[in-house]
N, C-alpha and C positions, 0 to 999 in steps of 0.2 A: 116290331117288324121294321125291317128297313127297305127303304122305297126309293131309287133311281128315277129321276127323272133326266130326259132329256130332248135337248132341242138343234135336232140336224141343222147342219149347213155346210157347203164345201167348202168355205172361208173360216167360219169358226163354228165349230159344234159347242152349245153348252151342255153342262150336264150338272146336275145338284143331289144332295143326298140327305134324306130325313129321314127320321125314328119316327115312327109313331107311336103311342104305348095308349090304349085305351083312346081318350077324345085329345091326348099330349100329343102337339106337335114338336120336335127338336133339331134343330140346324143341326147339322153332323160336316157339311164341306161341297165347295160349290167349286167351278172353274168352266174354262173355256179351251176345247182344242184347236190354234191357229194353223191353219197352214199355207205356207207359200204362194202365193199367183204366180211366181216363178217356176215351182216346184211343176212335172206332168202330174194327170189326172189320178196316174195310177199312184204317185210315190204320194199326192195327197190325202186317197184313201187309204193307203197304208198306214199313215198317220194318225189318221182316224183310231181304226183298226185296232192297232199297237196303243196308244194312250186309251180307249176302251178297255180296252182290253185289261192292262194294268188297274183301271180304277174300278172295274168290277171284283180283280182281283184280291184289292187291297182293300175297300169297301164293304165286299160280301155282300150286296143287297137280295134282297127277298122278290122283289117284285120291280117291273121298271115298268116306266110310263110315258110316252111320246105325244108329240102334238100332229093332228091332221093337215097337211100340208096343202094348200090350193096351186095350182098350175101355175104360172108367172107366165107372162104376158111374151115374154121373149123364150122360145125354145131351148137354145143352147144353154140358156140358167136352168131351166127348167130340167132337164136332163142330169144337169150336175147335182143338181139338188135330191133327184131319185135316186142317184148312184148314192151320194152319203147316206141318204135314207135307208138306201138298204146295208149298208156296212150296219147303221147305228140299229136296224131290223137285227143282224144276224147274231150281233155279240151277246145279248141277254138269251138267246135261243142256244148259242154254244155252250151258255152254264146252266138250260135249262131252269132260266127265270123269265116267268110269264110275264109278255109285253102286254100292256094297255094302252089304246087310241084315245085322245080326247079330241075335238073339234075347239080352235081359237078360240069363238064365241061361248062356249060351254067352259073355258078355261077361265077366263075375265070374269065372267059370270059367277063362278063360283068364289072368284077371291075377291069380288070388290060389285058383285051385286049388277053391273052393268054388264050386257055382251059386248058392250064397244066400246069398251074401256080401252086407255091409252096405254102405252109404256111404262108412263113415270107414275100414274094410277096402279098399274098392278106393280109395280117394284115396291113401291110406299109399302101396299100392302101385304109381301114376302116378307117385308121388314118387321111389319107389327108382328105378323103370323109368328115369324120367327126369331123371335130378340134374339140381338147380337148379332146378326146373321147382316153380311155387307158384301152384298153380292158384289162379287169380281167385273163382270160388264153386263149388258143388256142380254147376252144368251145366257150365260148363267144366272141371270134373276128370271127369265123365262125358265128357263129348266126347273128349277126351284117351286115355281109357280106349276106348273105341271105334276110335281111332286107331290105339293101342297092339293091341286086338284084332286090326284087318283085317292090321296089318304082319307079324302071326304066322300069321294063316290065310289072307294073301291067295293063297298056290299053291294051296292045295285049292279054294279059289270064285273064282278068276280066269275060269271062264267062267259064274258066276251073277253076274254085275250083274245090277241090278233097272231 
């Protein structure tokens, strides 16, 4: 089976892609979609959108899996951050591949035992999980790490897709 993960942002979305085959996890290919602060809102999502779109394409995944997002303190980020959310919502629904929520602390937790676990704690740990595997930046080892999450808990929430 193969498992999308990924982690919204209106700046750079990351996304990662793992096999699992029995308790086998396997790096398959990670990246990050940038785009512009120059660019408008819309041509951002679009962005989004179109590079989604492509790598669900090319990837074929089975299943995707997202991270639970908490508010930001400032509105106008906050706003931006839902609109990506929901591009990064709509694309695995358009190929009919069931999205899965996981919560931050439930994310850290599962790959390195702590809920408040850092950045550079849970990247270390994408890395054991998945030798060879050199994540591209901070979103794409998150993404990755989400991945790595759903394929360990996905029998207990196989029937909460979101």
């Amino acid at each position: 089976m193969r498992v999308l993960g990924l982690d919204p942002s209106i700046s750079s979305t990351g996304w990662g892609i793992i096999d699992i085959n029995g308790n086998r996890l396997s790096y398959v290919a990670d990246g990050f979609i940038p785009t512009s602060t120059k660019a408008s809102l819309s041509t951002r999502l679009h962005t989004i959108f179109t590079e989604l779109q492509r790598i669900i394409e090319l990837y074929k995944p089975d299943e995707a899996s997202i991270e639970i997002t908490f508010l930001n303190t400032n509105p106008e980020t906050s706003l931006k951050l839902s609109m990506a959310r929901g591009v990064v919502f709509l694309m695995p629904a358009l190929y009919n591949i069931p999205l899965f929520e996981y919560e931050p602390n439930k994310i850290k937790k599962a790959l390195t035992g702590i809920g408040k676990a850092d950045k550079n704690q849970v990247e270390t740990m994408v890395k054991i999980l998945l030798p060879g595997c050199q994540p591209k930046n901070n979103d794409s080892s998150d993404a990755l790490a989400i991945a790595i999450t759903h394929c360990n808990l996905r029998n207990s929430y196989k029937d909460h897709a979101v």
